[in-house]
C-alpha positions as CSV (number, residue, x, y, z in Angstrom):
1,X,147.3,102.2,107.1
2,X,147.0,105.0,104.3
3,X,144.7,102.2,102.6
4,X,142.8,101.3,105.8
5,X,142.2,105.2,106.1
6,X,141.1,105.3,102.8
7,X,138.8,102.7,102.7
8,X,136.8,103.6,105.6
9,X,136.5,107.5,104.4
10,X,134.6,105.9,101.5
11,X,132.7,104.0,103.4
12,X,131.7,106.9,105.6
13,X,131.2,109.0,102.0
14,X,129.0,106.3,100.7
15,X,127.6,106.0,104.4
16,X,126.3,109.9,104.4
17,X,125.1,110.0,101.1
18,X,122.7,106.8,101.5
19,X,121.8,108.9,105.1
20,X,121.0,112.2,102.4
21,X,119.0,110.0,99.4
22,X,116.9,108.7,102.8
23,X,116.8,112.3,104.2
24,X,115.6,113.4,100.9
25,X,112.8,110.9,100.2
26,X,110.2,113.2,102.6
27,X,108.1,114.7,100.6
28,X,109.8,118.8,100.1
29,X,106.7,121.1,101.9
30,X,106.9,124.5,101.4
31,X,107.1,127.6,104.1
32,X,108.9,127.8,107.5
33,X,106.6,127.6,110.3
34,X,109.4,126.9,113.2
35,X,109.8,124.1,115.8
36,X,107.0,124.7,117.7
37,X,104.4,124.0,114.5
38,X,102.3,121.1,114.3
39,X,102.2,119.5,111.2
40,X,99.3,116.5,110.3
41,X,98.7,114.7,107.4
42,X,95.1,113.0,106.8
43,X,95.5,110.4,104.3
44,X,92.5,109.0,102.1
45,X,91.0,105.6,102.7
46,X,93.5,103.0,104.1
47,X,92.9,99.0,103.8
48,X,96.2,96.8,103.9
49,X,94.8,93.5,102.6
50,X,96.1,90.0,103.3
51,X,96.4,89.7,99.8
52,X,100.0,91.8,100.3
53,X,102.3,89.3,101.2
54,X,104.5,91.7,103.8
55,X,101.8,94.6,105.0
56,X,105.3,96.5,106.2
57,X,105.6,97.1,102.7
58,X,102.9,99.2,102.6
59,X,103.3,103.5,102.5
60,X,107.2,102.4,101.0
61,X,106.8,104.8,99.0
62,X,105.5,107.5,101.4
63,X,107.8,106.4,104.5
64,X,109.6,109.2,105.1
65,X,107.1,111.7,104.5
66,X,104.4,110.5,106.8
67,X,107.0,109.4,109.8
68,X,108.5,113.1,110.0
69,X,104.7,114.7,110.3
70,X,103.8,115.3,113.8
71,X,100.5,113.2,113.3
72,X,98.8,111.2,110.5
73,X,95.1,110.5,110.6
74,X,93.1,108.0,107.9
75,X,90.1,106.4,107.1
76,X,90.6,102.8,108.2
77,X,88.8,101.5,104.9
78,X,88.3,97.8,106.4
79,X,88.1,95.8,109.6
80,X,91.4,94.1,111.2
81,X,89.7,90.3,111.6
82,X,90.4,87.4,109.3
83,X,88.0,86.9,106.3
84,X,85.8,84.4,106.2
85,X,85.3,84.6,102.0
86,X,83.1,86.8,99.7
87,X,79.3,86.3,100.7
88,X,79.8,86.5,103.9
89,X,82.2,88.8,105.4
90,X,79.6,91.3,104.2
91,X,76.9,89.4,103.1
92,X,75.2,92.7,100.8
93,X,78.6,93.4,99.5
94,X,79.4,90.1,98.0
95,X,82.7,91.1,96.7
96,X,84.2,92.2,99.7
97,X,86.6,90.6,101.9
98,X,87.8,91.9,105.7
99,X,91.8,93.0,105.5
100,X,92.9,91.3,108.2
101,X,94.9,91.9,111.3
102,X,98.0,92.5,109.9
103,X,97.1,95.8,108.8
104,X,98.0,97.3,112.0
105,X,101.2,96.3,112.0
106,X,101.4,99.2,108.6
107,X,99.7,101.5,110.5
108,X,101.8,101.4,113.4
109,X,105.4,101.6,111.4
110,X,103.9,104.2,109.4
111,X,103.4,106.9,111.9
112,X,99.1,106.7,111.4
113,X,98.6,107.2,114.9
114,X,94.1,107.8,114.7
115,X,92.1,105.6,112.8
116,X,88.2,106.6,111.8
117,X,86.1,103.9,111.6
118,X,82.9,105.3,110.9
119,X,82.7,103.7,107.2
120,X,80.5,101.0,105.2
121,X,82.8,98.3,105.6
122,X,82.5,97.8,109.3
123,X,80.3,95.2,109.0
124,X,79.4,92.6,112.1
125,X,78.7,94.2,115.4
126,X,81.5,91.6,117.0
127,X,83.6,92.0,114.4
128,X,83.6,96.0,115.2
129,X,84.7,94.7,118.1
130,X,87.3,93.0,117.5
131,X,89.1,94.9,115.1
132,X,89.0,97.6,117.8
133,X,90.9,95.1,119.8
134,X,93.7,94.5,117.1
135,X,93.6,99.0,117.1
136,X,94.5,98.7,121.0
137,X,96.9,96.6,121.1
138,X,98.8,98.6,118.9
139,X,98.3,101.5,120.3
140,X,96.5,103.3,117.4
141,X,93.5,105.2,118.5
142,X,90.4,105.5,116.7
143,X,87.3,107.3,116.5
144,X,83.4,106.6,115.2
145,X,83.0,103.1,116.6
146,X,82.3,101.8,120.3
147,X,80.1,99.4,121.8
148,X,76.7,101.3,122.2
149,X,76.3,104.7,120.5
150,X,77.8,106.6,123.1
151,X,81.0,105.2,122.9
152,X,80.4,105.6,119.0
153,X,80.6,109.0,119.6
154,X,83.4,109.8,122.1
155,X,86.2,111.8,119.9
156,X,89.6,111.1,120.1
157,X,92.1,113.9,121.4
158,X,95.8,113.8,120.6
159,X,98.6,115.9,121.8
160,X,101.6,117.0,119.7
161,X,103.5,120.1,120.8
162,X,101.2,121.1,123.9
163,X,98.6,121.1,120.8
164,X,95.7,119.2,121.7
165,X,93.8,118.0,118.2
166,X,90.1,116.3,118.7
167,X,88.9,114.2,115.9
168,X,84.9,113.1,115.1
169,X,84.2,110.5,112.7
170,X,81.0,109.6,110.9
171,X,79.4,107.5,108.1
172,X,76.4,108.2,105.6
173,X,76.7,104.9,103.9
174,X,75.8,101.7,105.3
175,X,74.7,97.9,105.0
176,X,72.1,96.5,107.7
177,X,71.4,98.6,110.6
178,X,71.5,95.5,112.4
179,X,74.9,94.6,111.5
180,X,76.5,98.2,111.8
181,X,75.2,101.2,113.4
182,X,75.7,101.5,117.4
183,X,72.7,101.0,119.6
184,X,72.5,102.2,122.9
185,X,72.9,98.7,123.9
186,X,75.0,97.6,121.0
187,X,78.0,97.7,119.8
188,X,78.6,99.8,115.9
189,X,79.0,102.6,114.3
190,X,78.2,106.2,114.1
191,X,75.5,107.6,111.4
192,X,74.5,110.2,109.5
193,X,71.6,109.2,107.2
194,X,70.6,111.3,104.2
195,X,68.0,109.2,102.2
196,X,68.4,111.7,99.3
197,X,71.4,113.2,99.2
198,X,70.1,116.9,99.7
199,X,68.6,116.4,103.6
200,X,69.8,114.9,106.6
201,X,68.1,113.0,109.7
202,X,67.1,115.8,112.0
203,X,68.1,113.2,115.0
204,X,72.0,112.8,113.7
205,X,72.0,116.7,112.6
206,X,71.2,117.6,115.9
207,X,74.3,114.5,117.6
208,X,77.3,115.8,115.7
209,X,76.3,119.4,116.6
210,X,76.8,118.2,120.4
211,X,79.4,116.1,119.9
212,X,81.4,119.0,118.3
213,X,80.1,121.8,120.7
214,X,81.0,119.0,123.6
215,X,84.6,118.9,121.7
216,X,85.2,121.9,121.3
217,X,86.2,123.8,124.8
218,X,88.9,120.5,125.3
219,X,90.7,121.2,122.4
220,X,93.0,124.0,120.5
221,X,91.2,122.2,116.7
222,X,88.6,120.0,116.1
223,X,88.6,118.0,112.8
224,X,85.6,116.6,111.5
225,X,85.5,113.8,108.8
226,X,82.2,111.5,107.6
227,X,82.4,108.6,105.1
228,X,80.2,109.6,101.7
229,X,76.8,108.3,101.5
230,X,78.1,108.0,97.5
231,X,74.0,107.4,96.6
232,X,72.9,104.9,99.3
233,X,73.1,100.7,99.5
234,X,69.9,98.9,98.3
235,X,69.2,97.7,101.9
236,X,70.5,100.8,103.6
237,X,66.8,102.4,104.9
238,X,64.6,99.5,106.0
239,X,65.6,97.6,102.7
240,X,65.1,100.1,100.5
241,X,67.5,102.0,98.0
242,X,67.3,106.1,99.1
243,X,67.4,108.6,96.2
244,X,69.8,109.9,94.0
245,X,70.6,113.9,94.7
246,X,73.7,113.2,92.1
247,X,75.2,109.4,91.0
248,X,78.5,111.0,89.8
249,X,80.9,110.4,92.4
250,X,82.9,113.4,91.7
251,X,80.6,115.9,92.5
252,X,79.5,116.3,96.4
253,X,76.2,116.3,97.1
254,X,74.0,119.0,98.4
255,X,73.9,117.0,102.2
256,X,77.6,117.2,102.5
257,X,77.3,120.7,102.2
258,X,75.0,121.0,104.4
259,X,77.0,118.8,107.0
260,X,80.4,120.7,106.6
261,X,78.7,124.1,107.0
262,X,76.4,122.7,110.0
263,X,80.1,121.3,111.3
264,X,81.9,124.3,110.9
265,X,79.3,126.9,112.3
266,X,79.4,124.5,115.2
267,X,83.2,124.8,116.1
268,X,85.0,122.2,113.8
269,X,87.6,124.0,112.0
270,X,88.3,121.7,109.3
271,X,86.0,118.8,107.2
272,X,87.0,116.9,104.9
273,X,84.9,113.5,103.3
274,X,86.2,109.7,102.1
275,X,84.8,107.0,100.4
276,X,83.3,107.6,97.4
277,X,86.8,106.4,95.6
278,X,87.3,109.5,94.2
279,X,88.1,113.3,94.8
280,X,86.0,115.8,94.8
281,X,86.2,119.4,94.9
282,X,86.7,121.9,98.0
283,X,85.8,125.2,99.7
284,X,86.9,128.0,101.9
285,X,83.5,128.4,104.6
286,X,83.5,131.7,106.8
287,X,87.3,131.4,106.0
288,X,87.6,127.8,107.6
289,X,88.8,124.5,104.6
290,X,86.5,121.9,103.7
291,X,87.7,118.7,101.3
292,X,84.8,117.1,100.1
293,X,86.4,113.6,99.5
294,X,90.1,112.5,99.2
295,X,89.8,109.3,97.5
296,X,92.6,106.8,98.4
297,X,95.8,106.0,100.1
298,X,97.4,102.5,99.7
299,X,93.9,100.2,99.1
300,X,94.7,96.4,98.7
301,X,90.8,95.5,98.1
302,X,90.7,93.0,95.2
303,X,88.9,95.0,92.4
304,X,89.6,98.6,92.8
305,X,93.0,98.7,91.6
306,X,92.2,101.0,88.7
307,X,90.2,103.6,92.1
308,X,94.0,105.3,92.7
309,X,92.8,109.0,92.7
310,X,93.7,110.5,96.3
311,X,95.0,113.2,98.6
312,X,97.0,113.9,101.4
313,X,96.0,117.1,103.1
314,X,98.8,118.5,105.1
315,X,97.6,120.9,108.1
316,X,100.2,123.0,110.2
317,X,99.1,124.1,113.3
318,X,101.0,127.4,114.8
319,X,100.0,129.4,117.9
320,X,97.2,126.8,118.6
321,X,95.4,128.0,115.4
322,X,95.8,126.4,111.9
323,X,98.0,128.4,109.9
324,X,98.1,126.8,106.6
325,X,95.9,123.7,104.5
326,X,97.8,122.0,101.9
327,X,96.8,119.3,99.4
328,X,99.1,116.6,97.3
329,X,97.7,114.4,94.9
330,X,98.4,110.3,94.8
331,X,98.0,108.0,93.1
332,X,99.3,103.8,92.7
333,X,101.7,102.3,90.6
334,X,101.7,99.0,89.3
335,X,101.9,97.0,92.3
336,X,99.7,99.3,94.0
337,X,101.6,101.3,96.1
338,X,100.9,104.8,96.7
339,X,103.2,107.7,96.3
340,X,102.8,111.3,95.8
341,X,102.5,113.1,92.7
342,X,104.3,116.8,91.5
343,X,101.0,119.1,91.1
344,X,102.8,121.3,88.6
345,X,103.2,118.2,86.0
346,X,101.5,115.4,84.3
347,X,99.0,113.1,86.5
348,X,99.1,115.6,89.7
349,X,98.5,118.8,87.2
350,X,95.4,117.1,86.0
351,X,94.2,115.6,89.1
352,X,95.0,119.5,90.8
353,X,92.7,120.7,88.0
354,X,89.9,118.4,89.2
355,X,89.5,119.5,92.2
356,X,89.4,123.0,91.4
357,X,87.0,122.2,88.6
358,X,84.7,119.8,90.9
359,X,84.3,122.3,93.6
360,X,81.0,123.5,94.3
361,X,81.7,127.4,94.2
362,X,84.6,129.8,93.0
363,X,88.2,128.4,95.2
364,X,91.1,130.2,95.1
365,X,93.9,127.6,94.8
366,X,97.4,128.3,94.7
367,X,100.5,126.8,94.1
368,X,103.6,126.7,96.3
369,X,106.3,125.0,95.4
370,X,105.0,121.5,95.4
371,X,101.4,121.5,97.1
372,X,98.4,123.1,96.2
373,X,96.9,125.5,98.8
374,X,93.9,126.0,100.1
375,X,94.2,128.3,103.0
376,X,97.2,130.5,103.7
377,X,97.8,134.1,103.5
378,X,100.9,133.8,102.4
379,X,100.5,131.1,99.3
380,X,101.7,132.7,95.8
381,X,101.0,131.5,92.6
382,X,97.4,130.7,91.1
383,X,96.8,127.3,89.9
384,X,95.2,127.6,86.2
């Protein structure tokens, strides 16, 4: 028996201390905010290819940290139908090919509980459609897609904590208009068209100020997100290539400036950009945080292994007001899976540094224990 009772105390030992190594693979935030806080994470753009043999595996790496947040949002980088092959999924983006359905199933397990899908990539008016579908049946809401324009533009609300969050989702960058962008008879996509990069259609500057002034009394915080026009597509504006405000991708352009201030004054209280494959810089507006691209989460897309430059934004919500904006940096490793990186050391130090030195104005980052932050009375340490 002494044996028996031995041997089953180890087990219980070894037991616990797997339990603690799994406890302690969340990702270690810093502050105490209490029971009652919301905490969400937005992730950057999100495509879990076929190409990945078991899409479970996906976010291994980042697991525990996104399941214990109260809410993760992403960019759904891709649409959840079977490909058809290169040429033709998206016929003036020959390289691409759709993700596939079983993306969903990585969302799901992975606590990514609103999708945008305001982006590029959602290319095929029934193919919207249908990868909407694949979204419902798994529960996973999503926002900046419909079929007619109105629909497009219905947000999503979500509920954590008797917090209700509402979420709006555009894109700047497109394909054919026919293929993509919501009619009020047809299924696609929400815009926002800057031909130049420095002004934006008067028509969609005037739509997202209603749709956030319409948002705004139903909910405690409104997050606004839009996909980076990132220049424009040669066939974009009636088959012709817009202007170039900037063609370095880690600089924001003037327009997104001029939609996250428009966004803010109207009643958003945070914006943040995706999809130029990189990260850009960020700002504090009328004391309200803006991220002007977060580059990539876990991205499966055959040719962009080497885009692995990211962020997660954490945002804790406390008294129905957002208390605190955080930022990590990511990247891949060699079998492209993301994780997050320490932004006092190494790769997260210099990628911390870019974003400080890519933002458009004087930011005043600071460093608290292992996440840079961006708004927070109480934050510490400078980042230099």
């Amino acid at each position: 028996m002494p044996l028996v009772r031995r041997t089953l105390a180890l087990v219980l030992v070894a037991l616990c201390a797997v339990a603690a190594l799994r406890a302690d693979a969340a990702w270690k935030w810093s502050g105490s905010f209490g029971a009652d806080a919301v905490e969400l994470l937005i992730i950057g753009d999100v495509q879990v290819h076929s190409r990945r043999a078991d899409p479970t595996t996906a976010f291994h790496r980042m697991r525990d940290t996104l399941t214990r947040a109260d809410l993760v949002y992403a960019n759904l980088e891709g649409l959840l139908v079977p490909s058809v092959g290169t040429k033709i999924d998206i016929p003036d983006k020959p390289e691409w090919t759709h993700p596939g359905p079983g993306g969903a199933k990585a969302l799901k397990l992975n606590n990514i509980a609103v999708v945008g899908v305001a982006n590029n990539v959602a290319s095929g008016r029934q193919n919207i459609l249908k990868s909407l579908a694949v979204l419902d049946a798994h529960g996973i809401a999503h926002v900046g897609a419909g079929k007619n324009v109105d629909e497009a533009h219905v947000p999503v609300i979500v509920e954590r904590k008797g917090v209700k969050i509402g979420f709006l989702q555009y894109t700047a960058r497109w394909y054919r208009d026919a293929d993509m962008i919501a009619t009020a008879t047809e299924p696609g996509v929400a815009r926002l068209s800057s031909r130049d990069g420095v002004t934006i259609d008067a028509g969609d500057l005037a739509r997202v100020k209603a749709d956030v002034a319409a948002l705004r009394p139903k909910v405690d915080i409104v997050v606004v997100s839009h996909h980076n026009r990132d220049g424009s597509t040669p066939v974009q504006f009636d088959g012709k290539q817009g202007t170039f405000a900037s063609k370095d991708r880690t600089r924001n352009e003037p327009y997104q400036q001029t939609f996250a201030h428009m966004a803010l004054d109207a009643g958003a209280d945070l914006v943040f950009g995706h999809g130029t494959h990189t990260i850009q810089g960020v700002e504090v507006y009328k004391g309200k945080p803006i991220l002007y691209a977060i580059g990539h989460s876990t991205f499966d897309q055959p040719g962009y292994e080497h885009s692995t430059d990211g962020l997660v934004i954490r945002t804790v919500i406390k008294g129905r007001k957002i208390a605190r904006v955080s930022f990590v940096p990511v990247t891949r490793d060699d079998k492209n899976d993301i994780y997050l990186l320490d932004p006092t050391a190494g790769e997260g130090a210099t990628l911390a540094k870019a974003v400080k030195d890519r933002s458009p104005g004087p930011v005043d980052l600071r460093l608290d224990g292992r996440e840079i932050v961006l708004l927070d009375a109480a934050a510490t340490s400078s980042v230099r």
